[in-house]
N, C-alpha and C positions, 0 to 999 in steps of 0.2 A: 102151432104146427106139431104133428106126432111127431116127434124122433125115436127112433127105432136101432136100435144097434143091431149089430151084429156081433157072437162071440164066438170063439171060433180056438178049442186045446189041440196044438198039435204034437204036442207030446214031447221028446226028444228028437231035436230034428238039426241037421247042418244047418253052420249058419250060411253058407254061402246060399242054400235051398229058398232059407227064408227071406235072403233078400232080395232075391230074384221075384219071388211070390209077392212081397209088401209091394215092389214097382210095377209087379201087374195090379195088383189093389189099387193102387194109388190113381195107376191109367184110367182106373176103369170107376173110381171115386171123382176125379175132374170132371169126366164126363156124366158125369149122377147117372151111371148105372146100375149102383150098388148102395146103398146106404154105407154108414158108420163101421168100423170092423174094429173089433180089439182083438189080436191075436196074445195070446196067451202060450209059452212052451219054457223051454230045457234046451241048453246046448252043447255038445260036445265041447271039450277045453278050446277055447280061445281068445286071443286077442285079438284087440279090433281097435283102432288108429282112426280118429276122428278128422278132420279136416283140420285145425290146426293144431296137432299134436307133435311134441317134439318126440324125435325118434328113438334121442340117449332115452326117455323114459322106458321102452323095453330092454331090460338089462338082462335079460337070456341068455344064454349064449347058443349057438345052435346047436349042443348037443343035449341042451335042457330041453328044448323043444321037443328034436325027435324022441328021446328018450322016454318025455312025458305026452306024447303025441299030442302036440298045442297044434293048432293053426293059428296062423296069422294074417292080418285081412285091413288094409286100409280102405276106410269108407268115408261115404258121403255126408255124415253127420255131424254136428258138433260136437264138439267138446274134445279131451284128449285121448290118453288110452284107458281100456279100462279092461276086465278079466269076464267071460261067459265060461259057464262048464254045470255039470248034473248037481242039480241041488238050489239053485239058483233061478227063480220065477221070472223070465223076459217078457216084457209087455210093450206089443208091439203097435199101438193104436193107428190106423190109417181113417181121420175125420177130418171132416170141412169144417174149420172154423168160423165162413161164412154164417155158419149154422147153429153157430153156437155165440161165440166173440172173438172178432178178430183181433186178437192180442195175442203174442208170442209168451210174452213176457207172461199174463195170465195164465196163459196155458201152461208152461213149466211151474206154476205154481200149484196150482192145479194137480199136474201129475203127483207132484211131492204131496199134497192134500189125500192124493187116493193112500199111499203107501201111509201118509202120520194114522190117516182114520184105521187103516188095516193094524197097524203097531196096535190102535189103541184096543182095539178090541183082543186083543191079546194080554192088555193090562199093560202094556210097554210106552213111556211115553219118550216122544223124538219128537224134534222141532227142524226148521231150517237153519242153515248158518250162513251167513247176509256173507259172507263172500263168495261162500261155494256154492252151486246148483247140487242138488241130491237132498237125501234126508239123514240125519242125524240122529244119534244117541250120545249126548255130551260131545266128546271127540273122536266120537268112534261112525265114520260113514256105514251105512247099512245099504243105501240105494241109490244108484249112477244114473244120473238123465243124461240121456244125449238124443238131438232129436233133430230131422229136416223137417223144411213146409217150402212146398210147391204149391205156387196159387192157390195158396191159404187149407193147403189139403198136408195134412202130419205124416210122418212115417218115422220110422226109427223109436223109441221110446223111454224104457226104465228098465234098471237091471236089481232085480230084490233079491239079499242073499238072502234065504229061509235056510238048509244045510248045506249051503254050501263049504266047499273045503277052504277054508280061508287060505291055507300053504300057497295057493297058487298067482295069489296076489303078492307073494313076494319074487316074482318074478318080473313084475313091472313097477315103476312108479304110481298106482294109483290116480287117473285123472290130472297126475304131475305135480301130484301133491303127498311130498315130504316129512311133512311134522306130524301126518292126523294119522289114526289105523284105521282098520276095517272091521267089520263085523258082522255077527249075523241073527237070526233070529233062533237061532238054536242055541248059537253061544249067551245070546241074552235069555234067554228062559230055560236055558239048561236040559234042555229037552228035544230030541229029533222030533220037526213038527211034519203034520199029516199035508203034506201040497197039494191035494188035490181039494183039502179042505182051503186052504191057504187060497188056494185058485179060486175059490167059489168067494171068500170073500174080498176077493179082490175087485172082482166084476161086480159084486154089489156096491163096493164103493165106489168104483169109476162109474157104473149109472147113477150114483146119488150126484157125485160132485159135478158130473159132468149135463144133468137134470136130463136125461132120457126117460121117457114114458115107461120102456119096456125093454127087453133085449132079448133074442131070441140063440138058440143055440145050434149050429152049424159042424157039421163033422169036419174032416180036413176033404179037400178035394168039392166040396161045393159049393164053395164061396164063387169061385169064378162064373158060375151058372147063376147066381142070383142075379134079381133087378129087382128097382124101388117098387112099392106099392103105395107111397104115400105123398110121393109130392104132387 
């Protein structure tokens, strides 16, 4: 079978925008009218409350919020809380696992596999930590999975700090997790890195890991308009 991707930078975008947009994808992926979609963007400050996350983990207070203009957003995905804002690569892949392996468990491993190969080509090396979902550098988390599957079709994704402002993860619990910090790819290499460079090898690893033939690349607003040509 050709698998074909779709990629698709939408730049800096609300997050409430884009999840409106992944559940049209998603509609329109059940129904195989659209191939594979990896969205790729930036988001304005927020947190976002996973389906079973405890709520003492946002320790804000509401004048932290308005002050630092966060939104706050509980969603349909797993896992707990965790921090979106500018500096920060979100990868929002909507695919059929039919089409790939249908394993959950695979697939978050998977995801983590695209980000270690990304560190590595950086020269950075991170591993898994067999308790936590994400990717690691010793005890410092770099990248957040949380992720739905509707009839074996993904949505939600990974959250990669590249410069991110780490400050603003001290406003929640981190994923509800206490003893571990956070980190980024700037603070590991000491250097503000180029994201748009970052972006591109992003998508080369998520086709390698994820074995797609090819991926084609998609402005914002035409994704809805597309249909397969290949099955």
């Amino acid at each position: 079978m050709n698998r074909q991707l779709i990629y698709c930078d939408l730049g800096l975008v609300d997050f409430k925008e884009t999840w409106n947009l992944q559940k049209e994808i998603l509609g329109l992926r059940q129904k195989e009218e659209i191939s594979d979609v990896l969205l790729l963007l930036e988001h304005p400050h927020t947190y976002t409350l996973g389906k079973i996350a405890d709520k003492n983990n946002l320790i804000s207070s509401s004048d932290y919020l308005i002050r630092n203009n966060i939104s706050v957003y509980e969603i349909d995905r797993g896992g707990d809380i965790t921090y979106h804002g500018p500096g920060q690569i979100v990868g929002y892949p909507i695919i059929d696992l039919k089409n790939w392996k249908q394993d959950t468990h695979l697939y978050l491993r998977s995801l983590e596999e695209v980000i270690i190969r990304t560190l590595k080509h950086y020269g950075i090396n991170s591993s898994r930590n067999p308790k936590y979902t994400g990717v690691w550098i010793e005890n410092r988390k770099i990248a957040a999975i949380g992720i739905k599957v509707s009839r074996w079709v993904t949505m939600h994704g990974f959250a990669f700090n590249v410069n991110t402002d780490l400050s603003f993860f001290s406003g929640i619990i981190p994923c509800g997790i206490k003893d571990k910090d956070v980190t980024s790819l700037k603070k590991e290499s000491g250097n503000v890195m180029p994201v748009a460079e970052v972006k591109k090898i992003l998508v080369e690893k998520f086709v390698e890991v994820f074995e797609y033939n090819n991926y084609v690349v998609k402005k914002a607003g035409e994704i809805e308009s597309l249909s397969l040509q290949y099955y």
